[in-house]
Short mmCIF file of the C-alpha atoms (twelve columns), coordinates in Angstrom:
data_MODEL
# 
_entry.id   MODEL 
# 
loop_
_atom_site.group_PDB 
_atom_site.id 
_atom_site.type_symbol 
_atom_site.label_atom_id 
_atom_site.label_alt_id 
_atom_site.label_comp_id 
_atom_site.label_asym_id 
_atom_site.label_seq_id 
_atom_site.Cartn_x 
_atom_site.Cartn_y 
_atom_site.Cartn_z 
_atom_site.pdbx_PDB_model_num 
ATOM 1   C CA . UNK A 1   25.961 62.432 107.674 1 
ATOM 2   C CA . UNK A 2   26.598 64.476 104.861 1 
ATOM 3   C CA . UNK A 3   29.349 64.175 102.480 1 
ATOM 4   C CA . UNK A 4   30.590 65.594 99.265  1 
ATOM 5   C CA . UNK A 5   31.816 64.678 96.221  1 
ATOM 6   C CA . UNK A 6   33.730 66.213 93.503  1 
ATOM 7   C CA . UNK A 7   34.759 65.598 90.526  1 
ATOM 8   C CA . UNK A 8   37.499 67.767 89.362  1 
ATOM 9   C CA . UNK A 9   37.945 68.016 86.082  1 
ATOM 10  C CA . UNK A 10  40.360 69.922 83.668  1 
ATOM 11  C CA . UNK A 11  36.955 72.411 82.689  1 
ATOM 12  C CA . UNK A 12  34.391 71.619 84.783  1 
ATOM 13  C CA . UNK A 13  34.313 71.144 88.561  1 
ATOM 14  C CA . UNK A 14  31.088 68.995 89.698  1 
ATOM 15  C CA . UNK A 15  29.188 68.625 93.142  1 
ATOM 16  C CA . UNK A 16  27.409 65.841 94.831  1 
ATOM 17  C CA . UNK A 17  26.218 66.780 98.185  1 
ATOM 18  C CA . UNK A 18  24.709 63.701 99.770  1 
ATOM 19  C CA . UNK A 19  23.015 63.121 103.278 1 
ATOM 20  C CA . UNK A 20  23.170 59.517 104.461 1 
ATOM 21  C CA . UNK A 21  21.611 57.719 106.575 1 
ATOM 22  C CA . UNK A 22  24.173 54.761 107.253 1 
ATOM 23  C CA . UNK A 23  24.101 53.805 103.668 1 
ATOM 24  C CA . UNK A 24  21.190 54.847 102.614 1 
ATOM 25  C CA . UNK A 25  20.567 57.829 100.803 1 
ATOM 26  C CA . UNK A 26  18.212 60.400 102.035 1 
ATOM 27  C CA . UNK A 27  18.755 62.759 99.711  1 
ATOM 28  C CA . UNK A 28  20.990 64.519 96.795  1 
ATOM 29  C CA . UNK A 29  22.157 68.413 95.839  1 
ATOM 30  C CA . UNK A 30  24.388 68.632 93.066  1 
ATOM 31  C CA . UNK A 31  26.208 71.863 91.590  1 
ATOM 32  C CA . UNK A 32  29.251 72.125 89.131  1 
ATOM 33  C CA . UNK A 33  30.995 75.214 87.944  1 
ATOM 34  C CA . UNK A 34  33.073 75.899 84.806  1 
ATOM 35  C CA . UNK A 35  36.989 76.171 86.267  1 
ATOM 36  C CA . UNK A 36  39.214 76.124 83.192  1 
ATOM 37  C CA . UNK A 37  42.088 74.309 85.333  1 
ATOM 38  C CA . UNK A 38  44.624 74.957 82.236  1 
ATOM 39  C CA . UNK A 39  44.814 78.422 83.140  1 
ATOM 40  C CA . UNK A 40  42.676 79.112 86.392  1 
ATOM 41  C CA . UNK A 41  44.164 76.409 88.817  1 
ATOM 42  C CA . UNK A 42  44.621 78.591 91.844  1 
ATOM 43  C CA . UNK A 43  40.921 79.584 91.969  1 
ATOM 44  C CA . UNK A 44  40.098 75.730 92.492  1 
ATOM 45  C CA . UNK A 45  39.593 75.885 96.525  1 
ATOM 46  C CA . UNK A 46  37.885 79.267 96.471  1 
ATOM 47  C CA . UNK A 47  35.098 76.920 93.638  1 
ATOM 48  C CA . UNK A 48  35.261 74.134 95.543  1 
ATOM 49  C CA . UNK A 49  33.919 76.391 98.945  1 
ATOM 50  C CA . UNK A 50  32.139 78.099 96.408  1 
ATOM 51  C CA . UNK A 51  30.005 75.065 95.401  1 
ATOM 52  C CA . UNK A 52  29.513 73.630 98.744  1 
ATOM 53  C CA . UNK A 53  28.180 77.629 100.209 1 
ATOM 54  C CA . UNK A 54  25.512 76.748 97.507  1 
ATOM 55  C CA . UNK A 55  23.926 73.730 98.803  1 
ATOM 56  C CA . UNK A 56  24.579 73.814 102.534 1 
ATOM 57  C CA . UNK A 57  27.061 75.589 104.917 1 
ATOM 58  C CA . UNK A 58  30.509 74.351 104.593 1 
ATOM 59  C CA . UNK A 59  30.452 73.540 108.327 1 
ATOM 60  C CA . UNK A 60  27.841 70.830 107.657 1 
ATOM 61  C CA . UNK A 61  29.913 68.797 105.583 1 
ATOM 62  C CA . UNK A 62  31.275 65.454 107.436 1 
ATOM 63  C CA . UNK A 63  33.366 64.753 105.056 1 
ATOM 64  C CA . UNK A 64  34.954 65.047 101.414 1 
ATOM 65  C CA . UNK A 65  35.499 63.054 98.420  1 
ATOM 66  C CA . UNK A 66  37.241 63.820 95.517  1 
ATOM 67  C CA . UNK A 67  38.191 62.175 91.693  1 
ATOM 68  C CA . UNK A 68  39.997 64.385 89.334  1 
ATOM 69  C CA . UNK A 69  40.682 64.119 85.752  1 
ATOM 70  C CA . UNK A 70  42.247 68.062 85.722  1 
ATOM 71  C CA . UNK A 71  45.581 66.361 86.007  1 
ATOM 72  C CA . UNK A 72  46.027 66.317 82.229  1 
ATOM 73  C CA . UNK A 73  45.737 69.549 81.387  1 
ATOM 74  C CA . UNK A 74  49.188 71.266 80.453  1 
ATOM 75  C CA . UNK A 75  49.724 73.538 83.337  1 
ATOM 76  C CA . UNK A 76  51.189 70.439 84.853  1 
ATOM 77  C CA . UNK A 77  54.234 69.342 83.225  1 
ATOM 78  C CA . UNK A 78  52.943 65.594 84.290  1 
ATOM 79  C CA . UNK A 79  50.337 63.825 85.416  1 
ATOM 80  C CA . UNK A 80  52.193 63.359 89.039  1 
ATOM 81  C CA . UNK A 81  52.818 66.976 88.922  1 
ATOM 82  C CA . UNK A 82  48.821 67.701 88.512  1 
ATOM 83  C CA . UNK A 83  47.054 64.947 91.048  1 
ATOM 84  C CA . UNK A 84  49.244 65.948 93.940  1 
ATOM 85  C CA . UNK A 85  48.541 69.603 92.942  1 
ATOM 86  C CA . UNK A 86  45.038 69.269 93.241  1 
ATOM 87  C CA . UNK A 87  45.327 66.919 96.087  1 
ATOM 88  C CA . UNK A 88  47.475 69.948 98.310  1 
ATOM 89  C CA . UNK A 89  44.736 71.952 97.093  1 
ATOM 90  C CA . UNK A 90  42.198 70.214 98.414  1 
ATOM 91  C CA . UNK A 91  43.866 69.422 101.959 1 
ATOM 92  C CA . UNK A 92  43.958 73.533 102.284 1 
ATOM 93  C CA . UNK A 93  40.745 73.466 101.685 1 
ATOM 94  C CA . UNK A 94  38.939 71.307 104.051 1 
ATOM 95  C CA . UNK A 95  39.193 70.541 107.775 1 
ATOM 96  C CA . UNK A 96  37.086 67.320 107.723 1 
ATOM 97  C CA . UNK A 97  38.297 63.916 106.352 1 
ATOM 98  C CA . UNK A 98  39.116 63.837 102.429 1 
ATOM 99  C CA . UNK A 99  40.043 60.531 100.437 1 
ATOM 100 C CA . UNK A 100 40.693 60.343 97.048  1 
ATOM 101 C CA . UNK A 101 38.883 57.715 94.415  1 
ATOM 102 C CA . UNK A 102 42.119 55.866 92.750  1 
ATOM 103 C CA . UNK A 103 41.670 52.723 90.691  1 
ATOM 104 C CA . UNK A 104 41.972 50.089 93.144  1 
ATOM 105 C CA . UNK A 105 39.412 52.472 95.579  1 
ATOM 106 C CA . UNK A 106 39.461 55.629 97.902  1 
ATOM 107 C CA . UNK A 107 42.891 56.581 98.722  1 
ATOM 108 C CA . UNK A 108 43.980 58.805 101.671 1 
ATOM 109 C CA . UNK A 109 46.370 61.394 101.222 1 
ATOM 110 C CA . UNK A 110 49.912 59.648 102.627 1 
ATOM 111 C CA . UNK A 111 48.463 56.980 99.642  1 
ATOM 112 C CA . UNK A 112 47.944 59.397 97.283  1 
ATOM 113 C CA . UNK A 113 51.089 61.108 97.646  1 
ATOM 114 C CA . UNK A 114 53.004 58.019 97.306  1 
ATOM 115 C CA . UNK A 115 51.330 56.706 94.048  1 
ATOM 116 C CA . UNK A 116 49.913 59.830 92.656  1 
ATOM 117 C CA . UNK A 117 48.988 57.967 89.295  1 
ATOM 118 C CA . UNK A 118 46.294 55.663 90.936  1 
ATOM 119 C CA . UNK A 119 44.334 58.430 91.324  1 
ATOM 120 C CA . UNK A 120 44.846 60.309 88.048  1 
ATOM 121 C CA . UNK A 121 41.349 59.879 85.689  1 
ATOM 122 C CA . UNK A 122 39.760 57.441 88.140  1 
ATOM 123 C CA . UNK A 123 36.586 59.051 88.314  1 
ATOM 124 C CA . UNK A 124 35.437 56.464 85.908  1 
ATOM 125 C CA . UNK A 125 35.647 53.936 89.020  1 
ATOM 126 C CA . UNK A 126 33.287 56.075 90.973  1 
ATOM 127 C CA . UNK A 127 30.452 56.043 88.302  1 
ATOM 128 C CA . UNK A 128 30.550 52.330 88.320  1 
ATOM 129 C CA . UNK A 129 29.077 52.381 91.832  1 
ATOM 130 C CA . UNK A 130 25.546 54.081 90.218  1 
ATOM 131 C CA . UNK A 131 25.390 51.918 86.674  1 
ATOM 132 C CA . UNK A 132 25.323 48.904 89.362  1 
ATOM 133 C CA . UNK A 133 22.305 50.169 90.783  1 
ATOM 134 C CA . UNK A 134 21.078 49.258 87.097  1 
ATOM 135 C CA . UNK A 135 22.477 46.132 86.666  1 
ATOM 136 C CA . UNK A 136 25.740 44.337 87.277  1 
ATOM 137 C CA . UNK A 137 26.319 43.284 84.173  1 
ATOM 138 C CA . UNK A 138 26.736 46.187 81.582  1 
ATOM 139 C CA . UNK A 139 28.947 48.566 79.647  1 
ATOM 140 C CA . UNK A 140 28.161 52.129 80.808  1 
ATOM 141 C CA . UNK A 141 28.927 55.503 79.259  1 
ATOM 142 C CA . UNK A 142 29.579 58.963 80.381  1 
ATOM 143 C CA . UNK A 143 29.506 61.258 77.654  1 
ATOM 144 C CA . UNK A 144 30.337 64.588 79.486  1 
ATOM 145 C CA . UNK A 145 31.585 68.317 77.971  1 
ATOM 146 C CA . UNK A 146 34.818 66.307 76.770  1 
ATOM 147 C CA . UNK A 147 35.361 62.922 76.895  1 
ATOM 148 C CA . UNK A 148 33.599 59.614 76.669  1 
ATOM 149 C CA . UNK A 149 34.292 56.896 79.325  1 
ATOM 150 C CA . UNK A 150 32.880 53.349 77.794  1 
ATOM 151 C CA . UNK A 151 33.072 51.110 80.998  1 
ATOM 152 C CA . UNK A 152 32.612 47.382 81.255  1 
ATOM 153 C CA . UNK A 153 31.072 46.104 84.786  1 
ATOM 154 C CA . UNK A 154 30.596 42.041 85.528  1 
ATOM 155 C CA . UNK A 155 29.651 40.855 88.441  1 
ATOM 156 C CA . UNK A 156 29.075 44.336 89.886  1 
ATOM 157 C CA . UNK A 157 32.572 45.646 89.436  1 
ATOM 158 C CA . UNK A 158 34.939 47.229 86.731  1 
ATOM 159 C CA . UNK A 159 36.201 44.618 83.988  1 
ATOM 160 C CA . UNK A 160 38.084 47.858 82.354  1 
ATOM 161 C CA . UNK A 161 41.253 46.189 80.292  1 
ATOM 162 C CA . UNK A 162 42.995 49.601 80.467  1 
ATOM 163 C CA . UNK A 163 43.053 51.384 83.865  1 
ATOM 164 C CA . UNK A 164 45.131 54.768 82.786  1 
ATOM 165 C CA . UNK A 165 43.871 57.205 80.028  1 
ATOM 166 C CA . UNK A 166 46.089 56.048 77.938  1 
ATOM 167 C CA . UNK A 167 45.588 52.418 77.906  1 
ATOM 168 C CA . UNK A 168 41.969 53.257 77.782  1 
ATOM 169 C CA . UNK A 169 42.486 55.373 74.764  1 
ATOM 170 C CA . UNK A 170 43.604 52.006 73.503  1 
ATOM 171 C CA . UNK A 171 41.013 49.894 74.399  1 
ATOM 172 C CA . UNK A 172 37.572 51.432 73.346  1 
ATOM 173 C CA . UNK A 173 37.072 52.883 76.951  1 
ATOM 174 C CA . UNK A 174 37.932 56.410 76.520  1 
ATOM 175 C CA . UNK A 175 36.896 57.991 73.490  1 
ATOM 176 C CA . UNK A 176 38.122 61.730 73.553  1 
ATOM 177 C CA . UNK A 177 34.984 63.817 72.430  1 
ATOM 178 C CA . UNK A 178 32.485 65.122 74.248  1 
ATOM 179 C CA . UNK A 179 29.162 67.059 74.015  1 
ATOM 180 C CA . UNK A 180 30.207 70.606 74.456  1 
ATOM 181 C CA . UNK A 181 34.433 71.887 74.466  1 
ATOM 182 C CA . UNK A 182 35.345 69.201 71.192  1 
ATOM 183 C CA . UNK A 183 36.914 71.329 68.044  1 
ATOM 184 C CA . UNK A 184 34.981 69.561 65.189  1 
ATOM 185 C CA . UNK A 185 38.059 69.021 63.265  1 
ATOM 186 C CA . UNK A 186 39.149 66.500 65.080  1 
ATOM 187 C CA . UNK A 187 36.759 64.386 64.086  1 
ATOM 188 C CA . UNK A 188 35.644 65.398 60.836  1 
ATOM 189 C CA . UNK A 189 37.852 65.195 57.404  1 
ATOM 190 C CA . UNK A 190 34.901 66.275 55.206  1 
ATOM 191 C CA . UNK A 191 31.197 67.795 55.458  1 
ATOM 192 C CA . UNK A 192 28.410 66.771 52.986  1 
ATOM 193 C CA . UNK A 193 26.153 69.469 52.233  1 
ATOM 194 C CA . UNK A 194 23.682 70.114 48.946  1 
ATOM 195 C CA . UNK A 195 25.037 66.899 47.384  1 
ATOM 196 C CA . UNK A 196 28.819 67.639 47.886  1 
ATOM 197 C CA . UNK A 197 31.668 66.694 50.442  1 
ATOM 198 C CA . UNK A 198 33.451 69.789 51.806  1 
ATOM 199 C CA . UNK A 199 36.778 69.386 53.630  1 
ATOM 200 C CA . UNK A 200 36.825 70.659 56.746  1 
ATOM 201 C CA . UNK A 201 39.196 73.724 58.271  1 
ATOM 202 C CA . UNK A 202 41.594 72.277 60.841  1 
ATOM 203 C CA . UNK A 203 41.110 75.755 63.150  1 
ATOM 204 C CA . UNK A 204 39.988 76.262 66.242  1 
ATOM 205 C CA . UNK A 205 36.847 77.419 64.908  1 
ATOM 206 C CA . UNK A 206 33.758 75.594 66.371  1 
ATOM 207 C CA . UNK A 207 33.114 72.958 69.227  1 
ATOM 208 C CA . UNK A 208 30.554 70.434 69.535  1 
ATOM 209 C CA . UNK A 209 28.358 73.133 72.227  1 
ATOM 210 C CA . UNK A 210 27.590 75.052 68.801  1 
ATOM 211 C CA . UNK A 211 25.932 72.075 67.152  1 
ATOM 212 C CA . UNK A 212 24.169 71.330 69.550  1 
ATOM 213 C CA . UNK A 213 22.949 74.884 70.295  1 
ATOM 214 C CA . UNK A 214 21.572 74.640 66.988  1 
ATOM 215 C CA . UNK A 215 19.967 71.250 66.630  1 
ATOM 216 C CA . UNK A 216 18.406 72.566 70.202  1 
ATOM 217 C CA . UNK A 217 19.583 69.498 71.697  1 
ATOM 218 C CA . UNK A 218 21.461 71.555 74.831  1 
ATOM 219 C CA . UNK A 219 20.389 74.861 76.184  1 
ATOM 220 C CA . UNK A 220 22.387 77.512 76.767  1 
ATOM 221 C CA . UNK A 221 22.658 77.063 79.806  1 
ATOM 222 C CA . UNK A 222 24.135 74.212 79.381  1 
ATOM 223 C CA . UNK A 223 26.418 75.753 77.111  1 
ATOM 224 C CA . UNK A 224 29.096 76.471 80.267  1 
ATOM 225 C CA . UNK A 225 32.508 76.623 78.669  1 
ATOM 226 C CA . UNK A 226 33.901 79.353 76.860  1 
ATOM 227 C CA . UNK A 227 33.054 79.816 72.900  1 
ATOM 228 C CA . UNK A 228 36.078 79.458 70.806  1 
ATOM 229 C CA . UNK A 229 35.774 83.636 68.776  1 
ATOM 230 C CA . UNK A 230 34.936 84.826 72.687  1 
ATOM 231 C CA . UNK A 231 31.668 85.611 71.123  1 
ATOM 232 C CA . UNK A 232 28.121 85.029 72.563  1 
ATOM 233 C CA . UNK A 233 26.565 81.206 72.374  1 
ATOM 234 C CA . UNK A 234 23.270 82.542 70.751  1 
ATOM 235 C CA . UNK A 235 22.502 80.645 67.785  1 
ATOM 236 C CA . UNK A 236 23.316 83.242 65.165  1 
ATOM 237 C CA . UNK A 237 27.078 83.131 66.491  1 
ATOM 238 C CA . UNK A 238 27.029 79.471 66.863  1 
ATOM 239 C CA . UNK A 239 26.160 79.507 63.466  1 
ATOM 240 C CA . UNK A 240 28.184 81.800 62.278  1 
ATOM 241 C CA . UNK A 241 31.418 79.527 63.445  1 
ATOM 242 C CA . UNK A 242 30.110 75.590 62.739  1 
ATOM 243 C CA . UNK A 243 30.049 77.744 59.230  1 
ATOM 244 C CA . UNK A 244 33.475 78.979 59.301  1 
ATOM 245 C CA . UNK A 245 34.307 75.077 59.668  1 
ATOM 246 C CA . UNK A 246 34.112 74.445 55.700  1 
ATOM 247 C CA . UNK A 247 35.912 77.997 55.168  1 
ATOM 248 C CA . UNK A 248 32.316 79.912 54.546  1 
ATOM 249 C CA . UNK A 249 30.239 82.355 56.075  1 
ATOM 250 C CA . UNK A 250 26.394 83.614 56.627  1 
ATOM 251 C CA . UNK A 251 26.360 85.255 53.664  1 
ATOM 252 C CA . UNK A 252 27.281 82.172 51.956  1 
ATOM 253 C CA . UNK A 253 25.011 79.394 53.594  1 
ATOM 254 C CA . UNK A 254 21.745 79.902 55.021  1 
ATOM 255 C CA . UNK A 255 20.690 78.831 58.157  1 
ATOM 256 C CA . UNK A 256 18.624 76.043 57.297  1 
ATOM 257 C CA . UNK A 257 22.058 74.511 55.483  1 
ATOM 258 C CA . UNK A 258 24.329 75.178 58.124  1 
ATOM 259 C CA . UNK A 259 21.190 72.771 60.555  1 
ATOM 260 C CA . UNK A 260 22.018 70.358 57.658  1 
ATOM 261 C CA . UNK A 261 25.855 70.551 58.700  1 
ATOM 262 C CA . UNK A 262 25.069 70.419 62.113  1 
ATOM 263 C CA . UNK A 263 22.720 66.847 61.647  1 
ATOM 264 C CA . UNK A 264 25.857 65.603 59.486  1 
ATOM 265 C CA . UNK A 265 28.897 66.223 62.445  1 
ATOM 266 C CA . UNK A 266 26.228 64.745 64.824  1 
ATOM 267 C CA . UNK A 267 25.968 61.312 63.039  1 
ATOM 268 C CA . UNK A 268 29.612 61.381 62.230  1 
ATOM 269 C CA . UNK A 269 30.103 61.858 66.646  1 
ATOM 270 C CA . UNK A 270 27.512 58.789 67.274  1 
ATOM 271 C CA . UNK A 271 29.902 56.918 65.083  1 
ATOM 272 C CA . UNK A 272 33.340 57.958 66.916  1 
ATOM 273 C CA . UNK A 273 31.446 56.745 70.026  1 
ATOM 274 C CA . UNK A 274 30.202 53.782 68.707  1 
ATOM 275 C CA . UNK A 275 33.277 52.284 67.353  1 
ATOM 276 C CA . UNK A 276 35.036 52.649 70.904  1 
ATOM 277 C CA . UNK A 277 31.552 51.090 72.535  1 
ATOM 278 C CA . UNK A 278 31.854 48.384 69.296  1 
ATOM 279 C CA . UNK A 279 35.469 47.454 70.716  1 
ATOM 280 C CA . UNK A 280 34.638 47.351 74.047  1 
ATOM 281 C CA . UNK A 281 31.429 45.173 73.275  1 
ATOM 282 C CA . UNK A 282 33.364 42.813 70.857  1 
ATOM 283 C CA . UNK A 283 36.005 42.277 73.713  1 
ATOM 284 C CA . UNK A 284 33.377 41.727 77.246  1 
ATOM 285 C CA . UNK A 285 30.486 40.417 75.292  1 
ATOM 286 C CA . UNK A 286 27.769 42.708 77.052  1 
ATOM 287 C CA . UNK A 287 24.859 43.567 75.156  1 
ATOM 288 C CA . UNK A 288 23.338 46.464 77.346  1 
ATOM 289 C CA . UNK A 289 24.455 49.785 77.696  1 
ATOM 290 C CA . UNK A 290 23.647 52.345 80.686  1 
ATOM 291 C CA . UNK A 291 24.146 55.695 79.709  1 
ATOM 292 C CA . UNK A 292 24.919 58.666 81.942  1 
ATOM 293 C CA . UNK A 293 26.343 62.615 81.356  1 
ATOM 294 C CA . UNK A 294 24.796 65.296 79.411  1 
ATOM 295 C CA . UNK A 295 25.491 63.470 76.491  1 
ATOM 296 C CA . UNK A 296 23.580 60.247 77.309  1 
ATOM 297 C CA . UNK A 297 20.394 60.827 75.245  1 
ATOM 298 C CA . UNK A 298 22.324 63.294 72.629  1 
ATOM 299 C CA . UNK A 299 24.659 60.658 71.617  1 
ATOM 300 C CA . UNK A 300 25.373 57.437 73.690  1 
ATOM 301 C CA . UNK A 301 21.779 56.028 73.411  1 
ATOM 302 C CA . UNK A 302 22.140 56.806 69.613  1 
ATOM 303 C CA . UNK A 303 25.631 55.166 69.341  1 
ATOM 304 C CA . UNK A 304 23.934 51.768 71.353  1 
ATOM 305 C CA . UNK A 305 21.103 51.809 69.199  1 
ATOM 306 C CA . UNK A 306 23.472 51.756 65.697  1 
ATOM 307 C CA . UNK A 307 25.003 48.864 67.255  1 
ATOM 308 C CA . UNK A 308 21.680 47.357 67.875  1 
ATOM 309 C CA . UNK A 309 22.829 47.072 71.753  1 
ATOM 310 C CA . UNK A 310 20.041 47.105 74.683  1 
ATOM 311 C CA . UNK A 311 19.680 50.701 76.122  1 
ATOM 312 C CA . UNK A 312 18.904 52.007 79.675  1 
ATOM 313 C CA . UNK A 313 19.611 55.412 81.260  1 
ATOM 314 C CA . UNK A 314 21.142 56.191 84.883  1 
ATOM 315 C CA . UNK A 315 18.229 58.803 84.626  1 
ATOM 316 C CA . UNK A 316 16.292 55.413 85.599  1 
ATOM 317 C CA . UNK A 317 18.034 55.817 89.118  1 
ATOM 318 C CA . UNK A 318 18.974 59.812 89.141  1 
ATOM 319 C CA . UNK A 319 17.519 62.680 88.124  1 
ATOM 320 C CA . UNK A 320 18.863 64.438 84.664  1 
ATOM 321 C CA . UNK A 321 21.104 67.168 86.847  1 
ATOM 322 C CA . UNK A 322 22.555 64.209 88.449  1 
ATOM 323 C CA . UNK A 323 23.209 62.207 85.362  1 
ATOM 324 C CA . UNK A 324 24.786 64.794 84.455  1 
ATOM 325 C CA . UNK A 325 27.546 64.750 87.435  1 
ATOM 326 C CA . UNK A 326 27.149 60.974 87.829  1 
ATOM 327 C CA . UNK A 327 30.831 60.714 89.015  1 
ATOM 328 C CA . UNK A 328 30.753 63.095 91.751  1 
ATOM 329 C CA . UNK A 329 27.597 60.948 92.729  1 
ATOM 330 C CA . UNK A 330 29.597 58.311 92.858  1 
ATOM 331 C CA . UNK A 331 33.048 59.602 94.619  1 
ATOM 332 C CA . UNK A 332 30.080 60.464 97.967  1 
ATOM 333 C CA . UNK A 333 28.874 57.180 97.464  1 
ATOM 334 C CA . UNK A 334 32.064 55.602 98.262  1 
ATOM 335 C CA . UNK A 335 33.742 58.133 100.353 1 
ATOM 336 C CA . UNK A 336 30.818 57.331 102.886 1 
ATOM 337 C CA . UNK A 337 31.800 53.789 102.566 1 
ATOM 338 C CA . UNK A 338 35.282 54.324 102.952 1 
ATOM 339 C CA . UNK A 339 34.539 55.643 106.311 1 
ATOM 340 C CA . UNK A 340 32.671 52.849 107.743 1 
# 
């Protein structure tokens, strides 16, 4: 049986396709595709066929399951507004069965549409089903292009105190940055560089992507979301804006000092991250960490290690593409369950 997962989110829309074998897995194709939902909502079913018409013929798929996190982005007027969007979207889309991952489990539709917010941001509950391949005792995080999930599991299931975004954002387990589409300013009051502190500009002038363009810690083709000057993501323009950050220019720092800027915001992100996973571990009393996303190596293993946690890597269990869409993994995983 084959059955696919995706995790819609408000920039990127990820892919799991996943051929079972009752529960076991026989094997794993994942895709994702850059769908700025803020402005390019009506395009999602033609991505989400898209996607699938990549791996396998659409007429293949058994069945479909979907998490979201696209609800927030403001071409809903609410959160209700967005899931049951994508959720009529979705329904449009595909003939076969399709459940939805909410925060108490997969949802159908008639569940959905009567308590929209269950499913709203639940992906998070779907990755949980991989980090417990790892060990049922841990805090995982999923670093992705913009947010930071910082999950605690017990037992083999969720101990989250907060189950919306915004409890979460109270809690330690969502931390809003992530490794590509986050404006540095919003973390960042000052920059030292050549023995000064420089305050930052609080423009939309670079994103984390840029920084890690030029510490060559992402490729770019990783690089999937849109540059902030609609410029290209080589390094000279990536440059050219982390420099515009402190109000300067190329003609004003050289490269090697805006690399010296760039090494600077990347501590200062490890330490956003690490005082949400600091909360979280001072509150569940878990000393290891699973990381997963494309920001697991680039800045959750570094935020563990500050805390002087135990690190392991969902790449011990998935490949580095799949780490990458670990909750789309996850929504198959228990979709297939779902319906046995």
């Amino acid at each position: 049986m084959k059955v696919a997962g995706f995790d819609i989110g408000g920039a990127n829309t990820d892919l799991a396709v996943i051929d079972f074998d009752g529960e076991e897995i026989k094997s794993i194709e994942v895709d994702f595709a850059y769908l700025p939902m803020w402005s390019n909502n009506d395009d999602l079913s033609g991505v989400l066929v898209e996607l699938i018409e990549n791996i396998c013929p659409i007429s293949e798929i058994d069945a479909v399951g979907i998490s979201m996190t696209a609800e927030l982005v403001d071409a809903y007027d609410t959160k209700k507004e967005g899931v049951l969007d994508v959720a009529k979207k979705c329904e449009e889309t595909f003939d076969c069965p399709v459940a939805y991952v909410g925060i108490e489990g997969m949802m159908s539709i008639e569940g959905t549409e009567k308590d929209p917010l269950k499913a709203a941001a639940a992906n998070w509950i779907a990755t949980v089903q991989i980090a417990t391949l790892i060990s049922d005792d841990c805090i995982f995080i999923d670093t992705g292009s913009t947010t930071t999930d910082i999950i605690p599991v017990k037992g083999g299931k969720e101990c989250a105190i907060g189950k919306s975004d915004f409890d979460r954002s109270a809690t330690g387990e969502l931390v809003y940055t992530g490794t590509l589409r986050t404006n540095l300013a919003s973390f960042l009051d000052k920059v030292e560089l050549k023995g000064k502190e420089y305050r930052v500009a609080s423009e939309l002038f670079a994103q984390t992507a840029d920084v890690y363009m030029l510490l060559d810690l992402i490729s770019e083709d990783d690089y999937v979301c849109d540059t902030f000057d609609g410029e290209s993501k080589s390094k000279i323009d990536c440059a050219k804006r982390v420099a515009r950050v402190v109000c300067a220019d190329l003609e004003m720092l050289s490269m090697d000092e805006v690399i010296e800027m760039c090494r600077f915001i990347h501590q200062k992100q490890v330490e956003q991250i690490a005082d949400g996973l600091k909360q979280v571990h001072e509150t569940q009393g878990i000393d290891l960490v699973v990381t997963t996303g494309l920001g697991k190596d680039i800045l959750d293993k570094k935020a563990a290690e500050l805390l002087g946690l135990k690190v392991k890597s969902m790449g011990d269990v998935l490949t580095d593409e799949e780490c990458v869409v670990a909750p789309a993994v996850g929504t198959a995983v228990m979709m297939n369950k779902y319906l046995k």
